[in-house]
Residue, then its C-alpha position, 0 to 999 in steps of 0.5 A: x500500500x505504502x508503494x502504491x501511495x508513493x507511485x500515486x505521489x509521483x505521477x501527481x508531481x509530474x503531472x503538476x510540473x508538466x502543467x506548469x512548463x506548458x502554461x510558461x510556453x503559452x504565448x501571449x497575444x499581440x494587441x494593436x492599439x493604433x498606427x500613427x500617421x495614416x497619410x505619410x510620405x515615402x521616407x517617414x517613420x510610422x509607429x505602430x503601438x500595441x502590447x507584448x510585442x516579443x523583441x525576441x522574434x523577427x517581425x515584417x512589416x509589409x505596405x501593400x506588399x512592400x517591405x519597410x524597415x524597422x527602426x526600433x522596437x520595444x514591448x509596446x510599440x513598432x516605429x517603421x520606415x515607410x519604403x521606397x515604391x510603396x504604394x497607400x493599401x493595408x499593412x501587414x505584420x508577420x511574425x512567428x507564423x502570424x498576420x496581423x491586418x492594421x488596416x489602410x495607410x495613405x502613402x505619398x511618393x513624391x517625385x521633385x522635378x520635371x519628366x520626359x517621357x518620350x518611349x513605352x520603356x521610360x513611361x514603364x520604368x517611371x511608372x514603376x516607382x509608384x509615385x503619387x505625385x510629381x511636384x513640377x511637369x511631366x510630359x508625355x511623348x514629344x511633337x520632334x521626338x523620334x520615336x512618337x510611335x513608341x507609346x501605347x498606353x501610360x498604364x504604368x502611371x496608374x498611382x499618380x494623383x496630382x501634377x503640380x505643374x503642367x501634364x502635356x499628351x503631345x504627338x502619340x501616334x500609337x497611343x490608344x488608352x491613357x487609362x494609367x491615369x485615371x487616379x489624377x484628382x488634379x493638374x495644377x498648370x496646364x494639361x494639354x492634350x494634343x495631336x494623338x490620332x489614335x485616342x478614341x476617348x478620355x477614360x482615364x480623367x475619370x477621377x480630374x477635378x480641377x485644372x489650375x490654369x489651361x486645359x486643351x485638347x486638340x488635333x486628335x483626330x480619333x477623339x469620339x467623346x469626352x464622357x470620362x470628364x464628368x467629375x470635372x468641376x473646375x478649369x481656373x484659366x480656359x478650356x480650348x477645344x481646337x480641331x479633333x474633327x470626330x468629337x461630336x459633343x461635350x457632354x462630359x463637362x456637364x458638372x462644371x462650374x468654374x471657368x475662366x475662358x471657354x474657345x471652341x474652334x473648327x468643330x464642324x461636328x458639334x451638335x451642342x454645348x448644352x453640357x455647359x449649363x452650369x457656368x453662371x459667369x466667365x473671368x475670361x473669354x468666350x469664343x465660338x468659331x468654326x461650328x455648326x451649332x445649330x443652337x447657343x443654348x448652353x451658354x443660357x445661365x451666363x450672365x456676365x463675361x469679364x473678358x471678351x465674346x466672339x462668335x463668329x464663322x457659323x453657317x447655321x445658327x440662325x439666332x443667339x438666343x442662348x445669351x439671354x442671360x447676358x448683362x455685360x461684356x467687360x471688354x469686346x463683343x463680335x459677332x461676324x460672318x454667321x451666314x445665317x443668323x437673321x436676329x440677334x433677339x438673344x442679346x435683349x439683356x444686354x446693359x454694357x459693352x465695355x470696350x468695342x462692339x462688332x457686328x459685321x459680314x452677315x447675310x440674313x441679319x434683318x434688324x438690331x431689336x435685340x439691342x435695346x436694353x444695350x445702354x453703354x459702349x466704351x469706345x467703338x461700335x461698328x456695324x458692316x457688310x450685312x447685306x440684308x440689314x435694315x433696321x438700327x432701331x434697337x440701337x435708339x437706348x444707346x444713341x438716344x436715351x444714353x447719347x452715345x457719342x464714341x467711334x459709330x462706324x456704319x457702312x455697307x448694309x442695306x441701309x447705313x444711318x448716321x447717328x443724327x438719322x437715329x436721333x431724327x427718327x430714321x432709324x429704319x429703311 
């Protein structure tokens, strides 16, 4: 009996210090607490606080894949330095076997300076240091490079949000697709975009906002829309659309509402620019030339112009009644060769020309009746080569009622009456 209580004593210690050597492995678990900054450059240290982090163990530190280095670490906490082409998306700690999720970091890697690429190799290469930024200008392809063709797409660039300077698409003949770009919010100077026969569309401006100084597209022969520039709001200095000789319509630009000057030329496809019924005003210019818009309908909600208005070589439009919010033309206004504009009834708004009024080489124009609201001219009026003109009585406001007395020059319309002829009552033939 006394051997069997011995044996029973035995098994009872080993038993007790077997259970005590398993509770001394159990690993404690790793708590995160925060990881701090959430938005940080390429270069910077995060730090990443929790607790019983091992010292003993190798810990990696992965963002969105790529490896940092760890710069220190304690029991309670990680710093991190963030590396070299990582790009924003989750951080992940292994350790031991384990992955710990600390969630989405915003990374930011700068590129200082200004970028040429003029080959599908150098857009590759540059594109595979993953910058989000380029603080400078960055232009692809080169009117007088040698190698035009090389370029078919900017895929390569897909992690780039803002362009401080100037972003310029010049003479890719092959280039088809700018998709890489379609994480750009921004474009701080001017994004020109020209003479590129092969781009059939914008996709990849889906994500622009705003352009700080000159937006132009231009000689892109290819170019059937611009429907991806829906989220663009606001061009500081002027949009200018010159000679894509297949874009039919503008309908991408339907939220914008800030614009400093507008100049449309040689879109002889154009259906409409209704799309730009959000713009209320212009600090600039507006120029309508080498259309066959049938209608101004789109300019409806303008009611001031600090610059100047051109309108002018139009085979069809027949009247201007999309100006009938139009107060005041803060420099010229000309209207010229529009074969068939046969009123300007569009304009009975209008208080104030500040500088020179034009109204020359039209074929149907009838009467100046739109006009008579028109009360200031800063300096000259010209009223010639319209061959079917006959009545100047919308002008009574201006030479009557407000003594016009600035440069009138009248000539070579089917009647020409001087300023006394006005005021005498002979205001038509």
């Amino acid at each position: 009996m006394k051997k069997l209580n011995l044996i029973f004593a035995i098994l009872v210690a080993l038993i007790a210090t077997t259970s005590c050597n398993n509770s001394d492995t159990i690993e404690n678990e790793v708590i995160i607490t925060s990881t701090l900054p959430n938005s940080v450059n390429v270069g910077d240290i995060i730090t990443i606080n929790g607790q019983n982090f091992d010292t003993s163990l190798t810990y990696t530190i992965l963002f969105n894949g790529v490896e940092g280095t760890i710069s220190e670490v304690t029991s309670t906490s990680f710093k991190v330095i963030v590396p070299e082409k990582s790009t924003s998306g989750d951080v992940v700690i292994t350790y031991n076997g384990k992955t710990i999720n600390l969630g989405n970091i915003t990374i930011i890697n700068i590129f200082t300076g200004d970028v040429e690429l003029l080959t599908q190799q150098e857009v590759d290469t540059f594109g595979a240091n993953n910058y989000t930024q380029i603080i400078g200008n960055i232009l692809i392809g080169d009117e007088y490079s040698s190698t035009k063709t090389s370029i078919q797409n900017v895929d390569a660039l897909i992690y780039l949000t803002y362009v401080s300077g100037d972003l310029g698409i010049y003479e890719n003949t092959n280039l088809t697709s700018i998709s890489g770009l379609n994480n750009i919010v921004s474009v701080g100077g001017d994004l020109i975009i020209s003479y590129n026969e092969a781009l059939a569309n914008l996709n990849g401006l889906n994500s622009l906002t705003s352009v700080g100084d000159y937006f132009t597209l231009d000689n892109n022969s290819a170019l059937l829309n611009i429907d991806s520039l829906s989220n663009l709001t606001s061009i500081n200095r002027q949009l200018g659309i010159y000679d894509n000789e297949s874009l039919t319509n503008i309908n991408g630009l339907s939220n914008l509402v800030s614009l400093g000057s507008l100049r449309i030329e040689n879109q002889y496809e154009f259906s409409n620019i209704n799309s730009l019924s959000n713009i209320t005003s212009l600090t600039g210019n507006l120029r309508i030339s080498g259309t066959n818009l049938t209608t101004l309908d789109g300019l409806a909600n303008i009611t001031t112009i600090d610059g100047s208005l051109y309108i002018g070589q139009n085979d069809i439009l027949t009247n201007v009644n999309g100006l009938s919010s139009l107060t005041s033309i803060g420099d010229i206004l000309s209207l010229y060769d529009n074969d068939a504009l046969s009123n300007i009834d569009g304009l009975s708004n209008l208080t104030t020309v500040v500088s020179r009024f034009y109204i020359t080489d039209h074929l149907a124009l009838t009467n100046l009746d739109g006009l008579s609201s028109l009360a200031s001219v800063g300096s000259v009026l010209e009223i010639s080569n319209n061959s079917s003109l006959t009545s100047f009585c919308g002008l009574n406001t201006l030479i009557i009622d407000n003594s016009f007395n600035n440069t009138y020059i009248v000539n070579s319309n089917a009647y020409n009456p001087r300023q006394q002829d006005i005021i005498d009552g002979n205001c038509s033939q």
